[in-house]
N, C-alpha and C positions, 0 to 999 in steps of 0.2 A: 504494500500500500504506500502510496506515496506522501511524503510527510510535509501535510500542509498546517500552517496557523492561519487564524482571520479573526479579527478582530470587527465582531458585530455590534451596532449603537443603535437602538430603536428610539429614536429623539421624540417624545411624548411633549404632553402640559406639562405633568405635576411630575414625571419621572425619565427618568434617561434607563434605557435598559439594556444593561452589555452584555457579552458573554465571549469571552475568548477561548473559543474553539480550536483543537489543536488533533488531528487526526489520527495522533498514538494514543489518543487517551479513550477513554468513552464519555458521550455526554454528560454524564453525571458529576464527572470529576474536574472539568472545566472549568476555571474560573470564570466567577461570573458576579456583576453587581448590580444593583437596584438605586439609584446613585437621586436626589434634586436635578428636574430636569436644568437646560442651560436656561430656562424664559424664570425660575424661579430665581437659581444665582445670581441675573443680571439684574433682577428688581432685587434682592435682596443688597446689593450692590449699590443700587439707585437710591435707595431709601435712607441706605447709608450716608450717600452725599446730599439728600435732603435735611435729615437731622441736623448735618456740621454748618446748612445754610448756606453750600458754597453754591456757585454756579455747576451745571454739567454740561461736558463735552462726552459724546458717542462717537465712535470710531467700530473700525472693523466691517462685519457683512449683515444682508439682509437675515431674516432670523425668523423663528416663533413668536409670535406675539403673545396675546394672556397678561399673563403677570407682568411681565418685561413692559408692555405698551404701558396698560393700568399704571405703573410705578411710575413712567415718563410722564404719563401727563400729568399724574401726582404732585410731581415734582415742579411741573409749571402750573399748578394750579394754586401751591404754595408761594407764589412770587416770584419763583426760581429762574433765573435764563436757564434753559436748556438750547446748546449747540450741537450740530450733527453732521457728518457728512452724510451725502446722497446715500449712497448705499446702504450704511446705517440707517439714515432716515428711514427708509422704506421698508424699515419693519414697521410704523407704525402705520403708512398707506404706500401703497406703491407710487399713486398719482401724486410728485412732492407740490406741486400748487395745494391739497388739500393739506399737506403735511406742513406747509407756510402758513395756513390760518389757522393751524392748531396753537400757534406764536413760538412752531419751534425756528431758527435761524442755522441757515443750512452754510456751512463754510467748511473749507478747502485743510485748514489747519488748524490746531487748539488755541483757545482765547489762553495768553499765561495764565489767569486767573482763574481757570476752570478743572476742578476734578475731572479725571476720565476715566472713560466706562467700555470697554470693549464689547461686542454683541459678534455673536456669531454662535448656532445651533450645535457647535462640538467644539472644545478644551483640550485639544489632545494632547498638548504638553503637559498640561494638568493631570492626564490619566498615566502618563508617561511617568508624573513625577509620583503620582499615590502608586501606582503599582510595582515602582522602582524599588519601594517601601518591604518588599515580598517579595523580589529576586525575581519577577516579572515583566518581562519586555515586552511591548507591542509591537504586533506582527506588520508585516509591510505591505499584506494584504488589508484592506477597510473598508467594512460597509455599513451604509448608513443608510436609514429609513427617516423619512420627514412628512410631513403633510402639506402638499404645495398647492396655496391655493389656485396658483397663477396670475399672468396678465398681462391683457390686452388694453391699450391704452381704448377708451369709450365704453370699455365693454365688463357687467360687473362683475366681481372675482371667483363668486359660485358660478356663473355661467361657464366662466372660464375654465375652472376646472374642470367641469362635467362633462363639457369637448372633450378635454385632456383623456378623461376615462371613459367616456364613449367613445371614444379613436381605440383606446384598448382591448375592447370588450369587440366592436366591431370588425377589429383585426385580428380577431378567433379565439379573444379571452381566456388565454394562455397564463396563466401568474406567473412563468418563469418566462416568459419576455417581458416581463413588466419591470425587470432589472437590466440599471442605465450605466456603462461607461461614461458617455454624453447623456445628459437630460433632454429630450422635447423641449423647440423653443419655448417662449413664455414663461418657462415653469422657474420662477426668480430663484427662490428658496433651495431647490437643486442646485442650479446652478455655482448658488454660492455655495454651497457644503463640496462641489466638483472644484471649486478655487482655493477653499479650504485645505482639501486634502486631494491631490492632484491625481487620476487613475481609480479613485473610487469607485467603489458599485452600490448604485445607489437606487432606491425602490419610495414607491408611497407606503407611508404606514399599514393601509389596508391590503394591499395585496403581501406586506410581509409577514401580515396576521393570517392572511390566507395558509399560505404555505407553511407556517408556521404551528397552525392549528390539525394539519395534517400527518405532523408529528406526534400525533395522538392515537395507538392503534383501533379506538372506536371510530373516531370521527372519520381516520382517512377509510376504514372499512365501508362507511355508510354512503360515502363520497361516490365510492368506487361502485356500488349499486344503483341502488335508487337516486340517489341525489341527497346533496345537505344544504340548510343553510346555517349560513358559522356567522354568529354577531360579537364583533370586539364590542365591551362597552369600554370604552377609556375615560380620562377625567376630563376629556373635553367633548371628545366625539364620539361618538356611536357609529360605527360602521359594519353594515352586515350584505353578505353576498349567497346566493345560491352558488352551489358548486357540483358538477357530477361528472366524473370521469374525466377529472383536469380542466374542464373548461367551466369560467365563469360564465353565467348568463344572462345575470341582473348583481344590482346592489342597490344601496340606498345610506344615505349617511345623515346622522340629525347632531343636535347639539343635547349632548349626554346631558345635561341642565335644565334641558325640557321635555326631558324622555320618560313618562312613566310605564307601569307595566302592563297599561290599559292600552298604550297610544302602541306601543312596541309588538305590544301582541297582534294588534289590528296589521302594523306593518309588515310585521313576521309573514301572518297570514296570507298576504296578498301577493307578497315576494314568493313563498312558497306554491302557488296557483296558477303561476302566471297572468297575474291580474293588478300588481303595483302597477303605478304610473308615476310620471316625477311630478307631475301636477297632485297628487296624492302626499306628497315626501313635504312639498313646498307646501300647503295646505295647512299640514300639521305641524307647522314653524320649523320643518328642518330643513339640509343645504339640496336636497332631490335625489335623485337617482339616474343611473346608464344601463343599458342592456346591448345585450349580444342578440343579431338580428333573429335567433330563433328560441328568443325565449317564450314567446307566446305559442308556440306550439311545443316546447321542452318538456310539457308533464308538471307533475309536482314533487316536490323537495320536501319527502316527510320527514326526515330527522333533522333537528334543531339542536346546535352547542353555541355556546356562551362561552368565552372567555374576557378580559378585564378585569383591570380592578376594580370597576362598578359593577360586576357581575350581580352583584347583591338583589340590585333593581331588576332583575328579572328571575331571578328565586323561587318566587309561587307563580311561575308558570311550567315548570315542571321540564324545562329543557337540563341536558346533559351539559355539565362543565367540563370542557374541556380541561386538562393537563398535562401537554407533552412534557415529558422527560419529568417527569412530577415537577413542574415549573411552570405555572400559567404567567407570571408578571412576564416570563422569555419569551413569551410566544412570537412575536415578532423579528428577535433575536434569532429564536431558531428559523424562524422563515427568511431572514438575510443571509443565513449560511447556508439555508439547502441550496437559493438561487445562485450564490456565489461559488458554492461544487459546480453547479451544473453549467453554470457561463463558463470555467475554468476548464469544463471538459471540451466547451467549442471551440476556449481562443485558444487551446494551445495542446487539445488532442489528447491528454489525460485519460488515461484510466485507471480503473479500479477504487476513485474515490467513493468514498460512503454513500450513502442516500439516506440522509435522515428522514423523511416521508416514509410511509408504510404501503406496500404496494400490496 
């Protein structure tokens, strides 16, 4: 077997989830961490320079919002200048005319006067330096999962995305081509995690919860039959997809915030039937839905798993939770490394590497 390491980052709201995988080992033995994502660090950061009353200057790339935004404008809503470069700017809107009337002031270099604040969705020196701690190197291989909203300048940022994942799903919704050397134009937030860390391989959150969740030997068994639909709930988003015999058919994504387990059910429901629509998704205040052009004649997706950390919220509907490698917070973690064996066996002819998925 050939001796690979990879270092996987599933970039969350509230958590960053690693797992250094290393192909002598077995999965259980891996290091692995459950880490404050980077939108938490960087408002915890923020707030800090709010308290000492100084000004802020951001630097660095486009990023996660959440907490990170919340604490910017925090910060000017205390009195505070906050200064930014463009790129940094554009975690809080891509469009920077909007990001000008928020009274942030957009410049080139740091005011002397201003505290700074770096923003960018991965730390790697940082992980470099805590794992240094435990005789632990990071691998030269790196992948990273994000949630990218996108954007098109006129056009709005869910919209944006939705193309993004309907281009996917209509191009045979595949979850192992949904892993990026290059990101899809538009897609900001890739982009910058691809300038981050140069040669990346890089996925949306929900397709690495996908294949992630298939590292589960129930779920990917159900997969492989009839059909599944598999719902991340995470601490921002809700993402759930039909799946049967590797190919996605539909999904749907809301804001975890406004999800209860009446409105999820109903959704669940409809996805499994062939019967959602994104007018359906938007309806019920989430961000909509994509489908693969044969999901309405697909059948239906009787078995239903949950994984996330808000799994909780969906508990009394009697769906199976998922947990590969008995690690449900990994699951996207594992879904970066199955994609990253499997792109590793195109670019460069590989065999014999593992298959973490369950055939």
């Amino acid at each position: 077997m050939p001796s690979v390491r990879i270092l996987a980052l599933d970039a969350g709201a509230g958590t960053q989830d690693i797992w250094l995988y290393d192909t002598q080992q077995t999965p259980e033995n891996c290091p692995k961490l459950v880490l404050p994502a980077q939108t938490q660090v960087v408002a915890a950061r923020i707030r800090a320079v709010t308290a000492r009353g100084r000004p802020l200057f951001l630097y660095g790339t486009v990023m996660g919002g959440g907490a990170s935004s919340e604490a910017i404008l925090a910060h000017r809503a205390a009195g505070l200048p906050v200064y930014a470069t463009a790129a940094a700017a554009r975690t809080l809107h891509n469009d920077l005319e909007r990001v000008r009337a928020m009274g942030i002031q957009l410049v080139e270099a740091p005011p002397p006067d201003a505290d700074a604040v770096w923003l960018g969705d991965v730390d790697l020196p940082a992980l470099r330096h805590a794992l240094a701690a435990f005789e632990v190197t990071v691998p030269s291989i790196v992948a990273i999962a994000v949630q990218d909203h996108g954007y098109a300048p006129g056009r709005d940022t869910h919209a944006t995305r939705y193309a993004f994942l309907q281009r996917l799903l209509a191009a045979g919704g595949d979850p192992y081509q949904m892993a990026f050397r290059t990101p899809p134009p538009g897609m900001l937030r890739m982009h910058a995690v691809a300038q981050l860390i140069p040669g990346a391989v890089i996925m949306d959150t929900g397709a690495a919860a996908v294949l992630g969740c298939l590292c589960d030997p129930l779920v990917a068994a159900a997969a492989a039959e009839d059909g599944a639909v598999l719902v991340n709930i995470g601490n921002m988003h809700t993402f759930a997809i039909a799946l049967r015999r590797g190919t996605v058919y539909g999904l749907f994504e809301h804001h975890t915030g406004g999800i209860t387990a009446d409105l999820l059910n109903g959704l669940v429901e409809r996805l499994q039937h062939g019967q959602l629509t994104h007018e359906d998704v938007i309806a019920g205040g989430g961000h909509g839905a994509a489908f693969h052009p044969a999901y309405r004649t697909a059948g239906s997706f009787p078995f239903v798993a949950i994984t996330g950390p808000n799994r909780h919220l969906a508990r009394g509907l009697g769906y199976y939770e998922a947990a590969p490698f008995g690690d449900m917070m990994l699951t996207g973690a594992f879904g970066l490394v199955e994609a990253t064996l499997r792109l590793l066996e195109r670019e460069y002819g590989l065999t014999g590497l593992p298959r973490l998925t369950v055939h």
